[in-house]
Each structure stands twice: as C-alpha cells, then as structure tokens.
N, C-alpha and C positions, 0 to 999 in steps of 0.2 A: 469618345470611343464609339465607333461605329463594327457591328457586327451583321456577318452576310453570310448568309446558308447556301452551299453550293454543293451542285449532285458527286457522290462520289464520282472521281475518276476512275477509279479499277471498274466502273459497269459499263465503259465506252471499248469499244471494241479494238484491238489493236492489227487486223488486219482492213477495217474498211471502216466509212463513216457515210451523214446521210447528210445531204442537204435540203434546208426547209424553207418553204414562203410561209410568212407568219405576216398576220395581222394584228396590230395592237389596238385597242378600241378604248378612247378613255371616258369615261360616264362621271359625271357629275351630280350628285345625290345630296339633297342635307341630310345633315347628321340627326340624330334623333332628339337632341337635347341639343338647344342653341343658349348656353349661358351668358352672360354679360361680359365675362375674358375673354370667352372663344370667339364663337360666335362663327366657326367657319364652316367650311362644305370639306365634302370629303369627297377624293378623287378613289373609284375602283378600277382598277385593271382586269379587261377579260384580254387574253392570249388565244385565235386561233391559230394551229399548227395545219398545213395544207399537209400532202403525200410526202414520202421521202421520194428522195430520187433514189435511182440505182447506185447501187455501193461500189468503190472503186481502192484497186490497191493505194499502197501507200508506199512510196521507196522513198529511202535516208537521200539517194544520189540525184532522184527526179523529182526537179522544180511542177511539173502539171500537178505530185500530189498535193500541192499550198496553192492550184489554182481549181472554184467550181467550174462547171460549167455554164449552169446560170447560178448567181447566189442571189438567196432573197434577198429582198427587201422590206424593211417593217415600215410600215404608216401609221403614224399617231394623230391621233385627232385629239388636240388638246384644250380641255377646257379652261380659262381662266381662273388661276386661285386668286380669291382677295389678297393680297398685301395688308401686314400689319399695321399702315397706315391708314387701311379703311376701316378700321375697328377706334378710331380717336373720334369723338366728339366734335360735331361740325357746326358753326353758327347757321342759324336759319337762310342767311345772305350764301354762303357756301353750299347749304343744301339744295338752293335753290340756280345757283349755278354752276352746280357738279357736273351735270351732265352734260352740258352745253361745252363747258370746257375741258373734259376729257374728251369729245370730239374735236373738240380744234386742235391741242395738245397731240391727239393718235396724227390726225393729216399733217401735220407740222413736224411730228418726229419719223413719218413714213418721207416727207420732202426731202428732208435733212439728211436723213439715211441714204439715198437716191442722188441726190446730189454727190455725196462724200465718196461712195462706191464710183461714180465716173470722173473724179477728180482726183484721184490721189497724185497725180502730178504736179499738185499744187504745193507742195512742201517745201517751208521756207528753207533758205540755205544756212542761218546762224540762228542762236536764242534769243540775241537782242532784235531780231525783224519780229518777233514773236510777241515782243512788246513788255517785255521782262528788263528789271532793269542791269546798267551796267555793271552791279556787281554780280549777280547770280547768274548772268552771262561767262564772267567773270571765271566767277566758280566753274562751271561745266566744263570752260575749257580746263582749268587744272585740275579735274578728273578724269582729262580724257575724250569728254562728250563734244566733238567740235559740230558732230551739226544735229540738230533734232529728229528722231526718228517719228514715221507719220501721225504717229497716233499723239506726239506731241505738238506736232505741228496744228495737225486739227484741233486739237480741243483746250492747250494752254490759253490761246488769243479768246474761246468763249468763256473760259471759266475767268479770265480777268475782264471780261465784259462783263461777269455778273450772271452767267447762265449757269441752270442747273447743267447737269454733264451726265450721259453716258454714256461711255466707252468701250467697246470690245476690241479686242486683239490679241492677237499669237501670247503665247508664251514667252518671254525675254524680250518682247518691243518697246520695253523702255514706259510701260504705266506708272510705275510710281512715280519719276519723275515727270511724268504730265499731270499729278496734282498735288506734288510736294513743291516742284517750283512756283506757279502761281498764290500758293496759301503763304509762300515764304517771301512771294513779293509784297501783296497785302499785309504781311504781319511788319514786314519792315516798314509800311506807311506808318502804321496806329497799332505799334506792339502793346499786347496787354494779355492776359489769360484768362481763362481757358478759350484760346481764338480758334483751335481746331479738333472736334473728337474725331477720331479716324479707328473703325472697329472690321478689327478682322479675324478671319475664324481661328485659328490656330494661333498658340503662342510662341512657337519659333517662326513665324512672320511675321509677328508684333515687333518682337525684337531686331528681324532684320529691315523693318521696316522703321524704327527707331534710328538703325546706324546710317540708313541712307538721308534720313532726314537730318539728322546733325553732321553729315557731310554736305550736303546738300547748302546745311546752313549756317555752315562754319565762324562767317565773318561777322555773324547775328547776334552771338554770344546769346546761342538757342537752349531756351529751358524746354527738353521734352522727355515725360515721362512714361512709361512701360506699367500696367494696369492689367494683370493676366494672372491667374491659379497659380498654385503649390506656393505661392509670395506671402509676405507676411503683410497682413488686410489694414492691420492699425498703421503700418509706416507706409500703405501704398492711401491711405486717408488720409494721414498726416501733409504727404505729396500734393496730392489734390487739393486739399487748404490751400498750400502757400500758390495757387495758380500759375501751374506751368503756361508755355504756350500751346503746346502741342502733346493733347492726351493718347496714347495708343492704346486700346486694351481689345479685350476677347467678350463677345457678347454676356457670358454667366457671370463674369468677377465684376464687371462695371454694372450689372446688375445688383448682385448683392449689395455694392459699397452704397449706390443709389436708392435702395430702399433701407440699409441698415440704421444710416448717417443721415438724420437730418438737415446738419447743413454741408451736406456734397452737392443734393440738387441744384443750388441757387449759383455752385461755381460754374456752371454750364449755365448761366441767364439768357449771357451774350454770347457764346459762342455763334461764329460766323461763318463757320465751314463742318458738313458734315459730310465724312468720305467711309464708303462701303468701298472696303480692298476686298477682292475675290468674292462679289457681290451675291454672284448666284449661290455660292455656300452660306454666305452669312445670311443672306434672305429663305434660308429653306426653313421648313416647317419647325426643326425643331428650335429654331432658337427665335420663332414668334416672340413668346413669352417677355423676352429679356430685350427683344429689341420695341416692344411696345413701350417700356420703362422706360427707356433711352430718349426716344422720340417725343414723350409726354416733357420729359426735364430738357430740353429745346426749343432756342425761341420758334417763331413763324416765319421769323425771316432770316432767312440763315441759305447757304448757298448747301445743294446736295449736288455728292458726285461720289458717282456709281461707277465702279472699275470692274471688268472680269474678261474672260476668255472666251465664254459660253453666254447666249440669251437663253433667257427662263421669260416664263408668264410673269412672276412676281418682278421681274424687272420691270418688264414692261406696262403693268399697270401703275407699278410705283411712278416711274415718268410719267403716266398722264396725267398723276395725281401733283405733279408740281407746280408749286406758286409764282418760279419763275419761266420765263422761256426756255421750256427746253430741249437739250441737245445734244442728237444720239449719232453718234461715230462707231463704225463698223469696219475695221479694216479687211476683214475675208469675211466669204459666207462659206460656214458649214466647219467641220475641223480639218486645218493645213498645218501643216509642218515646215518650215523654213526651209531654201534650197540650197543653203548651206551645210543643211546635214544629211550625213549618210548612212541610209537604215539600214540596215542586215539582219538576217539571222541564220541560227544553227540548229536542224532539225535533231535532235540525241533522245536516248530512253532518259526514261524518267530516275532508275536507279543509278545514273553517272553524270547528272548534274553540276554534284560537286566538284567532280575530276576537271570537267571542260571548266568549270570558272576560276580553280584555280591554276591550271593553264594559260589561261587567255588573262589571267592578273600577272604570271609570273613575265608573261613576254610583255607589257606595258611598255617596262624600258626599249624594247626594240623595236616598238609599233611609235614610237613617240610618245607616249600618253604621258602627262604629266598626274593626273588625277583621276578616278572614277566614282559614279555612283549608282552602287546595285540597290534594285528595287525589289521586294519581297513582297509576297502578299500575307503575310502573319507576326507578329511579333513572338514566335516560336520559332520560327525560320530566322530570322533578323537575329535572334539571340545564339543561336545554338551557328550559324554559319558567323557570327562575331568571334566564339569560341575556336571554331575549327580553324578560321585562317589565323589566328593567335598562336593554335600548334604549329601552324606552317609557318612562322616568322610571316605573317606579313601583315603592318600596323594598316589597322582598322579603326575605324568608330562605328557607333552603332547608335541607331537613332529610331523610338519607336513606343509606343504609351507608354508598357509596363516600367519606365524608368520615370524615376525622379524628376524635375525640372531643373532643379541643378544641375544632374548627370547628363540630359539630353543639351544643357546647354553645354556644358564641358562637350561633350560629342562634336556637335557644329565649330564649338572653337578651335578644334584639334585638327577637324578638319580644312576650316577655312586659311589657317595659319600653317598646313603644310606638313605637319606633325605628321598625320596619319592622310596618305594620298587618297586611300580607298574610304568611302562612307558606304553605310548600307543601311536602309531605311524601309518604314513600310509606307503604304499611302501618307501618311499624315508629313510625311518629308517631299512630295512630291509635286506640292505648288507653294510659289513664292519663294524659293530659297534664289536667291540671286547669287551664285557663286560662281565667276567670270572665267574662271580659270577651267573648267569639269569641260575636259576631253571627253570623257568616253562615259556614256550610260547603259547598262547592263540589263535586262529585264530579265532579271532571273526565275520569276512567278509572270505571267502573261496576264495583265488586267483586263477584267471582264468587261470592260466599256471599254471604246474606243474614245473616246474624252478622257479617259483616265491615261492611255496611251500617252497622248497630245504634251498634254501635262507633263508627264514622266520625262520624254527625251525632250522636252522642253528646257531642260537644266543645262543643255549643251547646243552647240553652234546658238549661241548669244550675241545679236548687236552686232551682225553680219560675220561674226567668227565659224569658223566651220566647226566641224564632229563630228563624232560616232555613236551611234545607237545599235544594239547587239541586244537579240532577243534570244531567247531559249527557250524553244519550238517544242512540246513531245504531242505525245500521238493524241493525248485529247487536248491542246491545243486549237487544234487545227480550224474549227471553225471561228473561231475569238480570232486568230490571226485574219479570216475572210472575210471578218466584216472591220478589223483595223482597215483591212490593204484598203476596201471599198470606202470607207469614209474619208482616209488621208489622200488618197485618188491618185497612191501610187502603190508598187509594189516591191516587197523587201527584195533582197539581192541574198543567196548566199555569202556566209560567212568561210571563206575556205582554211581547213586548218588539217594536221595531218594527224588523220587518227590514230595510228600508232605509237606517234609521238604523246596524243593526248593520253591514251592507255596504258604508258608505261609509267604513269604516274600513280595508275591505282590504289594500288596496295599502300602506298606512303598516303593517300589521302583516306581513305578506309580506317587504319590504326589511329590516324590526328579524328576523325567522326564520332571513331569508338572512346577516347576520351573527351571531346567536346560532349557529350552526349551526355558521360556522368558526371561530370564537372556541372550542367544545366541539371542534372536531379540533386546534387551535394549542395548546391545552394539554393536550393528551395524554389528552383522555377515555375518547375509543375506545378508545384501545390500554389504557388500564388495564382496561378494561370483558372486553376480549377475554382478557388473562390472569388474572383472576380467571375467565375460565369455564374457560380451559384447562387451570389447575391443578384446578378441580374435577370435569373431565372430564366437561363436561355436552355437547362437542360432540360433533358427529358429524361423518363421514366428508364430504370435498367439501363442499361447498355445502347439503346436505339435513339442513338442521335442523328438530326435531321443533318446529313451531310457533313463536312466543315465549319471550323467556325473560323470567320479569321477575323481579328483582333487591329486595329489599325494604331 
C-alpha cells in the first residue's frame, strides 16, 4: 500500500493557472547511522520553483488552454543508489576485482545499449530462428504469437546464450514471453525444481504471470506455483517442499516463508534463473529488506534477468554487478506510447465527472468497445464509482487494496471472462495486467507522473492492436496533462461528445451517487478506510490533514 499527499485542488484557481521552470537537485548524503542491514545512503530532494508566467484564461472549447507557451522542464541530477546486491558479502578475489569489472560491465552495457537502439531491424521473422525449440515455437503459434516482437527477438537468443538480461520496453511488447520462453526451453533440457524464482511486485501479476507461463508451457506438463499474501503460508510451504519448476511470488511472502522455514532455503540451491518482472518497482527502496533474503538463499551461478518499462539507478548498477556477460536492451528512450493508440481527452468540471463516464460507458456498444478499464486514483473513488455504476445497471468489477485477495481475484476473473466488460481499478491495477481484449482506457483521476500515464493506457492497443485512451481533464489538471503531452512527445486530441446529451443524464446519475454513497457508509467503508490510516499514522492532529490521501 503506497500513500501520496497531494495539494488540495479547491486552492488552484479556476479562471487561470501559472506555468513553472523547476530545477530538481538530487544530493547524496550518508545516513547518520550505517548498520550491518542497512548500510545505505540517503537521497534528499531540494525543488527550485523559477517565476510564474502570466496567467492565462481557460475555455472548455479552446485547445491553446492544454497548450503552455513554454513549459518547464525538470533536470535531475541523479546519484547512484547501491543495489541490495552490494550489501552481500564478497570474497577477497571479488573485492579485489569489483572495480575493474563494473568498468568493463558499465562500457559493455553502454556498447550493447548503442548497438540495439540502431538495429532494431534486426528482428527475426519466426521463434524457431530464435533458437527456441520446435515445440515452444510450436506453441506461440497456437497462441496466436506468429512472429516475435523486438524485445524478444533481442534478448530470448542472449538469455539462452547464458547472458544476464536487461530489458526495457513499452508496455504490452510482449516481456514476459522474452523470458518465460527461454527458461521453458532450458527447463525442458534438465527439468528439475526449483529451476526458476521469478518475483514481482504485486500479486495480481504473480498470478497473471503464472497463467502465461502454464500456457506458455502447456506441453511440459509445468509444475508452477503462486507464492504472494492474504494465502494460506503452511499450504504455499508445503508447495515449495514438493519443488515446483517455476516459483512466482511477491517480494514480503517469499520473505517470510524463507526466514520462518528452515528447509525452504535449500529448495532454491539450484535454482537457475532469477527474473525481476517490473524490475524498477520490485528494486525500489522499500522492498531492500526482502529481496536481500532472496538473493542470499541463491546460488552464484544462476542466470539474472531484469524486465521493466523504465531505467532506474538500482538497475543499472545491479547490471554491472553481474557475474555473467551482460546484456542490456532498450527498445525507446524516454516514455512512448505505441501508434496504435489514440489519446484523447475531455476537458469537464470537476462536479459532473460522473455524468460524462457514465455516458461515455453507456455508448461503448456504438463506439465498438468491447471492454474498458477506468483508472482511479483512490480506493474510495474505485469503490463508491463500483457502487454507482451498479445503480446504473451496468456490470462492473472493481479492483483495489482495501479488498481481500480472493475478492480482487474474483474481480480480474469476472473481468477477463466477460462477465463484467468494465473494470475499475486504482494504480495497483495498472501494470502487468495483460488483458488482450481492453478497447478502451478511461483516466478518470489524472496521474501525477507521466510514467504512471504510460503504464495506464498501456492495457490497450497491445501487440500492434489499436485503442482508445480517454482522459478526464478538469481545471487543476492542467499542468499534469503538460507535462504527459511533453514526455509522450505527443498531444491529446479532443474527445467530442454532445453536451446536452451528456446533461440530460444528470439527475438519474446524482439520486444512483446519493445511494452509492450510503450504501459505502452502511458497510463499514469509511471506518475501515479511517483505521488503516490511523494504524499507519499518516494523520494529523484535529482536522488539518496534509492534502489527500490516496490509497492504491
């Protein structure tokens, strides 16, 4: 559960806004106490804000007000954080040429990087030129998958060379299968278990990260098992005994079972592949701890590969720290959006949100849509707009911490089996979900990163399928929008739609609010909401809380 304080909206002005040049400045400081777990540095952030510019109206019907005139740009000057692989214990032979070879490792993966960016024409035409055998070729094609996309092309032929791997790329370009095929070729030479741990942050990507791998490996007769929270600890031990081939869990639970259970560590001796899925999150700070556990109960020789969307520091120094050759694949710089999809959006106030999304759900059927997925930024929002479109007749799921792990998996399956066209979710739904069919993405709450964007309309136009992304634009918005448009290095398009028509839905959506509303206090929403903040001590004193909280 991740929580973000953000300035109210009601103190932004609703006839004008300012645009800023900001400097980001990052300082690298040790910490004041360096313990024997820790042991890390600590990164400060200082923010300068240069002059506003002059303020400028705002009209619903004119495109210039979602354009600045100049819009800043931030500069980060970023220090290197260690990797919790530099905190392990190194022989004197290692100490001594660390250094040496994290310099040829950095020029070897800057060559590599360099090369791949002027090559991508290079992509084989089938899976078997890939070097994969003829049945998981096999397989691809009766999935569908007739030719390899780049990022598999690149990096399946190193990883069955035996190279470490990292990988970046779009959203839906096909990573998992650039290192579920290769570990499924290996495991059919010398099948044995535990041949693969594969940890990634979230537990509705473990799982869907499970079902591609037993499709994937259909013909293998593949033992693989799912290792993540809200499970029952003694039957996912008892699992791990009998040695699956392929472990998937979530950094905290494969923690726990690895220090509670004696002999779990020893089922990971031999493991021969270790895969960070959505690398740059599961490498962040806070799940140091659990992934130092992980890496200790692993042999030395073992193949690493690192998948994600985004480069971080902690990737990159973890690459240089590897024992084999390795090898970094890039397929964009900076965050792109596929040109298969088409961005939009709709500037509206902020009190008739509702009205316009359930509008723009009711006509689905006569836009084509077969599916959608609205993004939220609250698990308040996410629950209470579950409610509402339930008054409105129309089937939803809903997907978002405050639920169970059973419930948010009922959710996912309801929606991937059709039951429920629409899903609605908060970030924690917003990478990894591979669901092929998702016409249309909704940004019903505007995320405050533009990486977070990327990600989001990332669920649609997949694997060269087209889409629609649909934002909901209001008046403090508008700079979040300025620096999306700037990063994706394009600009939204109005969404046209007939106001009146939208309006006459009002009132029918208003009385469905007003009992979504108490139906969310009748079963106890708020108050769970309220003590999960107050055991995490995120309020404050009386009534004066810092901003928003929002809940993922």
């Amino acid at each position: 559960m991740a929580m973000d304080f953000i300035d109210d909206p009601s103190t932004t002005s609703h006839k004008d806004y300012f645009d800023t040049d900001s400097i980001r400045i990052v300082s690298l400081l040790p910490a004041p106490s360096l313990s024997p777990t820790s042991g890390l540095r600590r990164l400060l952030f200082f923010t300068y804000t240069g002059t506003p510019s002059l303020p400028r109206p705002n009209r619903l019907d004119k495109r210039i007000s979602l354009r600045p005139r100049c819009h800043g740009r931030t500069t980060t000057i970023a220090a290197p954080t260690p990797s919790p692989l530099q905190q392990l214990p190194l022989s004197p032979a290692q100490e001594d040429s660390r250094e040496n070879h994290s310099t040829r490792a950095r020029k070897e993966i800057e060559k590599v990087k360099d090369v791949n960016l002027s090559n991508n024409s290079s992509t084989k035409a089938t899976f078997g030129d890939l070097g994969l055998a003829e049945w998981a070729a096999q397989t691809c094609k009766e999935l569908g998958m007739s030719q390899p996309t780049p990022v598999q092309s690149h990096c399946i032929p190193k990883i069955l060379a035996g190279r470490d791997v990292l990988g970046l790329a779009q959203t839906g370009s096909g990573k998992t299968a650039a290192f579920a095929l290769p570990i499924l070729h290996r495991l059919a030479e010398d099948p044995y278990g535990v041949f693969a741990l594969v940890i990634t942050p979230t537990r509705e990507l473990a799982y869907q990260l499970a079902e591609q791998f037993r499709a994937l490996g259909s013909s293998l007769h593949l033992r693989c098992t799912v290792v993540v929270g809200g499970m029952d600890m003694l039957n996912q031990a008892q699992t791990l005994m009998l040695r699956p081939h392929v472990v998937i869990s979530t950094p905290g639970r494969i923690k726990v079972l690895l220090e509670d259970n004696p002999d779990i560590p020893p089922v990971f001796s031999n493991t021969k592949f270790l895969v960070l899925d959505e690398a740059d999150r599961v490498l962040d700070v806070g799940f140091e701890e659990e992934l130092r556990v992980v890496f200790q109960c692993l042999p030395k020789k073992r193949q690493t590969l690192l998948f994600s969307a985004t480069m971080t520091s902690e990737l990159q120094t973890l690459l240089e720290l590897s024992q084999n050759k390795a090898y970094f694949y890039e397929a964009y710089e900076g965050f792109r959006t596929v040109d298969t999809l088409k961005q939009q959006y709709v500037f509206i106030p902020q009190n008739v949100k509702e009205v316009y999304l359930f509008h723009l759900l009711s006509k689905m059927g006569e836009m084509g849509i077969r599916s959608a997925i609205i993004f939220v930024s609250t698990c308040r929002t996410c629950h209470l707009l579950s409610s509402l479109l339930e008054e409105l007749d129309q089937e939803a799921a809903a997907l978002h911490s405050f639920k169970s792990q059973s419930l948010r998996l009922a959710a996912l399956h309801r929606f991937k089996s059709g039951q429920a066209p629409i899903l609605l979710a908060t970030d924690v739904g917003s990478r990894g979900l591979d669901i092929p069919t998702v016409d249309l993405v909704i940004n019903y709450d505007i995320p405050r990163y533009p990486r977070d964007y990327v990600h989001r309309v990332g669920r649609t136009a997949r694997a060269g399928r087209g889409g629609l992304a649909i934002s909901f634009i209001t008046q403090g918005d508008i700079e979040l929008i300025h620096e999306i448009e700037a990063d994706i290095g394009k600009q939204l398009e109005k969404f046209e739609c007939k106001e009146n028509e939208v309006l006459s839905e009002i009132t029918k959506v208003y009385k469905a609010k007003r009992v979504a509303t108490t139906k969310m206090m009748d079963d106890g929403f708020e108050e769970r909401k309220i003590n999960i903040v107050n055991i995490l001590g995120y309020m404050t004193l009386g009534n004066k809380i810092a901003g928003n909280v929002h809940y993922y």
